[in-house]
N, C-alpha and C positions, 0 to 999 in steps of 0.2 A: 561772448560766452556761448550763444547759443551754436555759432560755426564750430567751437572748440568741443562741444558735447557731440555734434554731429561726426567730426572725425573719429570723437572716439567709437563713436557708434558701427560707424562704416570699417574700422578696425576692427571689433568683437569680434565680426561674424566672418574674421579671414584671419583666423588663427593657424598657427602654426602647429602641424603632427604633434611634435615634443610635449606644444603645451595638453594636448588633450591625453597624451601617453601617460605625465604624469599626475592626472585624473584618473586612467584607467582606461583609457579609452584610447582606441585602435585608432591607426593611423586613417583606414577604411572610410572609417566616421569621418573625420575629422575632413577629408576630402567630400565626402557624399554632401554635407554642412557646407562648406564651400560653394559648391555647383550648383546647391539650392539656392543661392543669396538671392533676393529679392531687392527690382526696382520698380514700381509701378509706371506703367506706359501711358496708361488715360485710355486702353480699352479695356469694357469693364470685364468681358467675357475672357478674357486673355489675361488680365488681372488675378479674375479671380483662382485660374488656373494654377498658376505662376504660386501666388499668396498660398495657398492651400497644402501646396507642395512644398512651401519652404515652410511654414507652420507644422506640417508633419512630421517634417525630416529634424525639426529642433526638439518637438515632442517625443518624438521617438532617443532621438540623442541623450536627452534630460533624463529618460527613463531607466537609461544603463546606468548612472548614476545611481548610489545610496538616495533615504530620503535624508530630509535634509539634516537634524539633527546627526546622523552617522557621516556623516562627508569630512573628510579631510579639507586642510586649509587650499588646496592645488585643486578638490572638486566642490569646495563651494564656488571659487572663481569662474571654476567653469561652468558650473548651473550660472550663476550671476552672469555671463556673459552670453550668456544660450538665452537666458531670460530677456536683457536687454534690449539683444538685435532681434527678436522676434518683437516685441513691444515697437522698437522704433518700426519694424515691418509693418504693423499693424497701424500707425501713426501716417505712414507713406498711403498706405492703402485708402484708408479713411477720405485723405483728403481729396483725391479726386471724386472719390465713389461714394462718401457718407450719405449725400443726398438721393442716391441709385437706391442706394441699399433700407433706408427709412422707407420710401415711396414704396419699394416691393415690399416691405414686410406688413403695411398700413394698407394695401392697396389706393397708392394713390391718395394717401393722408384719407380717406372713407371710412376706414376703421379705427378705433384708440386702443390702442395697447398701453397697458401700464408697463413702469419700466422692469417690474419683476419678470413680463410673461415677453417681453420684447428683444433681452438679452439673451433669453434662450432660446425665441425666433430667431434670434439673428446668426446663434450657433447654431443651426438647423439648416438656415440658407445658405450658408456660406463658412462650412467646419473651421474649427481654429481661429475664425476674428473673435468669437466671445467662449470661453467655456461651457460645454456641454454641464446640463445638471447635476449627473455623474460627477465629473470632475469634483466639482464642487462639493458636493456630498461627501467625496473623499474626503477632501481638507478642511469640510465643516465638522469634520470624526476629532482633528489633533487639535492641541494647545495653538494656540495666535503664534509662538514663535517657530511652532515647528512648520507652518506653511510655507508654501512657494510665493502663494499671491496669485493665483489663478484668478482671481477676482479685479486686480486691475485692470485685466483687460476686458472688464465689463465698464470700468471707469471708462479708459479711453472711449468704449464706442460711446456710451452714452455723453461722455463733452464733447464728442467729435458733431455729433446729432445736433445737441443744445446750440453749437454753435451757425448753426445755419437758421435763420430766421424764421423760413419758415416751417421747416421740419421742431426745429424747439417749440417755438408756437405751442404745434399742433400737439406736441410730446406733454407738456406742460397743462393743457388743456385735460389733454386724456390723465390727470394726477390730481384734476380742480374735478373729474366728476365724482357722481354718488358711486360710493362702493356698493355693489348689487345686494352686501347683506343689510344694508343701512334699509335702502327700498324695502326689502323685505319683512323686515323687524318697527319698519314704520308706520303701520296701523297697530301694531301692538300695543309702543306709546302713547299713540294718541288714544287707544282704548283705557291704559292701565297710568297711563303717565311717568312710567318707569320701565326699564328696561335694563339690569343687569348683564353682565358679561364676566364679571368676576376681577379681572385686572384693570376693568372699566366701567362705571356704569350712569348711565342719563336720568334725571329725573325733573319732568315739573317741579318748581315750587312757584305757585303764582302764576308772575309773569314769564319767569323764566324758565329756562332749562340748564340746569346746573350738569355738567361733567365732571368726575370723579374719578381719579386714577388713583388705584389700590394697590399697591407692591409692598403689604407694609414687615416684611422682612425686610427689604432691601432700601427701607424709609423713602416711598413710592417712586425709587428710580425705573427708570425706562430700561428696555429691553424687546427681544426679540417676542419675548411671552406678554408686553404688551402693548404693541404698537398699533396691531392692528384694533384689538380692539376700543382704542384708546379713538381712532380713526373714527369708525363704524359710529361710536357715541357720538363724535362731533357732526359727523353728517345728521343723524336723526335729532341732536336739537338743532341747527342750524335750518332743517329742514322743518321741522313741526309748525303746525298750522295755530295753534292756542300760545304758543310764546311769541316775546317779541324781543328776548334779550338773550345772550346766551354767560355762561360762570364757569369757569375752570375752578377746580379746585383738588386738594391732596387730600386720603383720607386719614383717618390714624391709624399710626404705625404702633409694632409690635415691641420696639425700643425701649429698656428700663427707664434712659434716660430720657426722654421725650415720652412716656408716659400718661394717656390722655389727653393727648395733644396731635393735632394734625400737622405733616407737613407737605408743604407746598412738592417741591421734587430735591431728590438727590442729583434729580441731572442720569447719563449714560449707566448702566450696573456697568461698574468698571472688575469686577470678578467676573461678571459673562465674557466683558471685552477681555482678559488674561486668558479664560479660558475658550478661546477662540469660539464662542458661541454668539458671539454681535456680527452676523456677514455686511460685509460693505454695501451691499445693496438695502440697508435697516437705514443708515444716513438718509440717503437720497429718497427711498419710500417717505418717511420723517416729514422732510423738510419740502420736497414738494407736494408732499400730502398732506397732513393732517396741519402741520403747523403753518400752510400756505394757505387751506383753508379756511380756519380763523383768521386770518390775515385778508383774505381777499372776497369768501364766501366761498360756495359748491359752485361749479359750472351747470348751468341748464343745460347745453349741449343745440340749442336754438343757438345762440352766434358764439362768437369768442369771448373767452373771459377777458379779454382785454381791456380794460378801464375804458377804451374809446367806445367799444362795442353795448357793457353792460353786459353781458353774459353769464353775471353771477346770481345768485339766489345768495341774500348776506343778511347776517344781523349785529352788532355791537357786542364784543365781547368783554368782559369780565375778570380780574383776575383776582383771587382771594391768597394772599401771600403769608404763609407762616412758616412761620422758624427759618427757615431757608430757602432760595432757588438758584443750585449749584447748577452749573453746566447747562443744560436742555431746560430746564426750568427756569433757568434768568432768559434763555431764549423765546420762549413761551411769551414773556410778560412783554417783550419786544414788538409781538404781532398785536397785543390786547389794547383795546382802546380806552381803559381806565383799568388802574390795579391800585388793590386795598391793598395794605402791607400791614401787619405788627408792627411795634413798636422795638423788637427786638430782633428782629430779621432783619437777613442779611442776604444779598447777591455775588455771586462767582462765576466767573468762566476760567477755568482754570484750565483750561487747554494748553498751556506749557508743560504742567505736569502731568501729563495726559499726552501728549504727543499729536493730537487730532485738530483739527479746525472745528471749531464752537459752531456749526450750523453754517446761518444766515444772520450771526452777531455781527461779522465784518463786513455786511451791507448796514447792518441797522444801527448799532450800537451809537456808531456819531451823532446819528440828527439827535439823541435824547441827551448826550453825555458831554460832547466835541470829542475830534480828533485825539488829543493828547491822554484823557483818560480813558479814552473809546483803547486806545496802543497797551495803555499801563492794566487793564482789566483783562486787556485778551491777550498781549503777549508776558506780562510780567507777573499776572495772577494777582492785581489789587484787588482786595476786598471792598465791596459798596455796600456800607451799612444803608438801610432803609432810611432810618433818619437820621440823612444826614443831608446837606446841601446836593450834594450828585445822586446821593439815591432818590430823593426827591423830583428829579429830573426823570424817572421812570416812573415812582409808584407815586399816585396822584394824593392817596391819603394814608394817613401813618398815624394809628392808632392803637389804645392798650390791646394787646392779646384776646383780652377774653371779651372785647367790645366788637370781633372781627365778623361775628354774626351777624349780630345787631346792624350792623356798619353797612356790611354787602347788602342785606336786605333793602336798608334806606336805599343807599344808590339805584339799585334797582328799581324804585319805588321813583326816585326821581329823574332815571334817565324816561321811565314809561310814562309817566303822568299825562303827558302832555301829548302820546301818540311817538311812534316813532317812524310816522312816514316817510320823513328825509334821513334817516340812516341812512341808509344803500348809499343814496347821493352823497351825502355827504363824504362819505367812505372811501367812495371812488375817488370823488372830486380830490382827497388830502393826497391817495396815492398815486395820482393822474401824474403831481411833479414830485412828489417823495421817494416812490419806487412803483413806476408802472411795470407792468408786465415784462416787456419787453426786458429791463433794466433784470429784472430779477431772470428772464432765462439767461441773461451774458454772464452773471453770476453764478449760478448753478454748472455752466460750461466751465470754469475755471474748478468750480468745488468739487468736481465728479472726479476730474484727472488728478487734483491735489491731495484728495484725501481718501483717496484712493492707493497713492505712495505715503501717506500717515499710518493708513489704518495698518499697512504691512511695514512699516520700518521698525529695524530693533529698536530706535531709538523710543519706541513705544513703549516697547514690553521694557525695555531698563527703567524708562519712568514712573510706569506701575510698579515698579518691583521698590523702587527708592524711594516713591511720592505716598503709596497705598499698600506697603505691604503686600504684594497682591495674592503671592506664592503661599500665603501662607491661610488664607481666606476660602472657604467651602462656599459652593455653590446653594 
């Protein structure tokens, strides 16, 4: 399969006059396109000359082109095929030079870039392997189906990166430290014991520090409006000096039907994602941030977060389960090392109708569920009630609704009793053979390039449209 993609590949970008003519496009082009083809040699200086110039000359081609919405059946193929063999160029390039290109933009692994501020170093060093922010800004203006996907090719570089051991590492690392507003905002809480953000917010109770994500128009789904700060909170109680436990929770939503009632998550805002306002780089921030995180602790930035190392700053977290946890929210409960549920909730990955990969559910999901309903929940969309034999295998206790206060608090109460000096250790120690480090950046390398071609296939936006209505749904 993989030789048969490649030929196709190697045929794109040596199209024949006719076919770009009846695009609309000069026979001119269609030669200049040619002469630019790209094969990388393995010098990087000669590479990158070569790369630059044939990333231009497809850029510039694509440009004569309508956008996409107005194209003809004869000049989408031809954008789709300008698109392609520049992607497979960009895949050629990577692989000798991935490791070139990390070390220059990190000096030397010395610095951490996060991967937001990394893909558009990387389009700074070396035009056209990542899009410019401009670009993106463009395509962040239109609807999810009217884009090109200039954002894959921030996918590729970053699995290209993950994949080399120790450029992932260090990438990985730089996503486990404190975000600079958490430090910032963190004598506040220890002053006030709270600390607001709006779409997010931390506060003591006791021993704990409870996190709170607020979306409750959208019955607390994620999004771009609030990720970050959703992050920022978990650093500052993960980090605080008077707690020792940390509680995820949803707060109440605005819902006639849910009506004084909290819920857990909706999982992804799937009206942002229709209207092309979720950029592919929200995934990947997500999942190596905030929800690895609680998973693994903050990075001190003294050694590696690598379970062998210790290099985290951790504490046990918490998860308070109501009404539902769709999508990102059954994901959540997968990193937490006890979770309350209702007695009437229920869990979803419903990533088929959705068209996208559920996070970091296809690493986790089996060791709680197996194999067979780990398959049936992420690819066929099974529902896992809470109490039931399999939901059970995630949420540790399942209780009436209105007992869910009550409930958290005891645990709370009995995970600290006794001191929680061997947390950490222990913590490490489960994910030392369940998912070390290491394990999750080869995961992550696959998830960047994968759902990266998710987040841009129509077969997305048709799913929204048949699964969620989507077309028809206000922002």
């Amino acid at each position: 399969m993989e030789g048969s993609s490649r030929g196709k590949a190697k045929l794109a970008g040596h199209v024949d006059s006719n076919y770009f003519e009846r695009a609309g496009l000069s026979p001119k082009a269609a030669a200049a396109w040619q002469k630019a083809s790209f094969r990388a040699s393995g010098n990087f200086k000669r590479d990158v000359a070569a790369a630059t110039k044939y990333w231009r000359a497809g850029a510039e081609l694509l440009a004569k082109l309508p956008g996409k919405p107005k194209r003809s059946a004869e000049q989408k193929q031809a954008a789709e095929s300008i698109l392609r063999d520049c992607r497979r160029g960009r895949e050629d390039f990577l692989k000798p030079h991935a490791e070139t290109v990390y070390r220059k933009l990190t000096r030397n692994l010395a610095n951490f870039r996060r991967v937001d501020d990394l893909v558009y170093d990387a389009a700074k060093l070396i035009p056209g392997l990542t899009p410019a922010r401009k670009e993106v800004d463009v395509e962040g203006a239109l609807m999810q189906s009217e884009k090109d996907g200039v954002e894959i090719d921030q996918g590729i570089f970053l699995a290209q990166v993950l994949a080399l051991p120790d450029a992932g590492m260090h990438l990985c690392q730089s996503m486990l430290l404190p975000r600079p507003e958490a430090l910032e905002r963190g004598d506040e809480f220890v002053r006030n014991g709270v600390v607001n953000f709006g779409p997010a917010k931390v506060e003591r109770q006791g021993k704990a520090a409870v996190v709170t994500v607020c979306n409750p128009r959208f019955l607390n789904a994620e999004d771009d409006d609030t990720l970050d700060d959703t992050e920022i909170a978990a650093d500052i109680a993960i980090l605080d000096p008077a707690s020792e436990i940390c509680v995820l929770r949803g707060d109440f939503v605005d819902h006639p039907k849910y009506k004084g009632r909290k819920i857990f998550s909706a999982g992804i805002n799937l009206t942002h994602l229709y209207r092309g306002k979720i950029p592919l780089l929200w995934y990947i921030r997500r999942d190596m941030g905030v929800v690895n995180k609680m998973f693994r602790g903050v990075a001190t930035g003294h050694a590696s977060p690598d379970e062998i190392y210790g290099g985290t700053h951790e504490k046990p977290w918490i998860a308070g389960l109501d009404v539902f946890a769709i999508g990102g929210g059954c994901q959540y409960l997968l990193a937490m090392d006890y979770v309350v549920a209702g007695s009437d909730a229920y869990m979803t990955l419903p990533a088929r109708k959705e068209g996208i990969i559920p996070g970091a559910a296809n690493l986790r999901l089996t060791r709680f569920v197996g194999a067979r309903v780990a398959r049936q929940a992420i690819m066929m969309g099974r529902r896992l009630e809470c109490d039931s034999p399999e939901g059970r295998r995630i949420c540790d206790l399942v209780v009436p609704p209105d007992q869910m206060d009550q409930t958290i608090a005891q645990v709370v109460e009995n995970f600290t009793s006794s001191g929680m000096v061997s947390a950490a250790g222990n913590r490490r120690a489960f994910r030392a053979w369940e998912e070390p480090l290491d394990t999750f950046r080869r995961y992550m390398a696959v998830y960047c390039r994968e759902q990266a071609y998710c987040h841009f296939s129509p077969a997305l936006i048709a799913n929204l449209e048949r699964h969620w209505n989507a077309a028809q749904r206000k922002i």
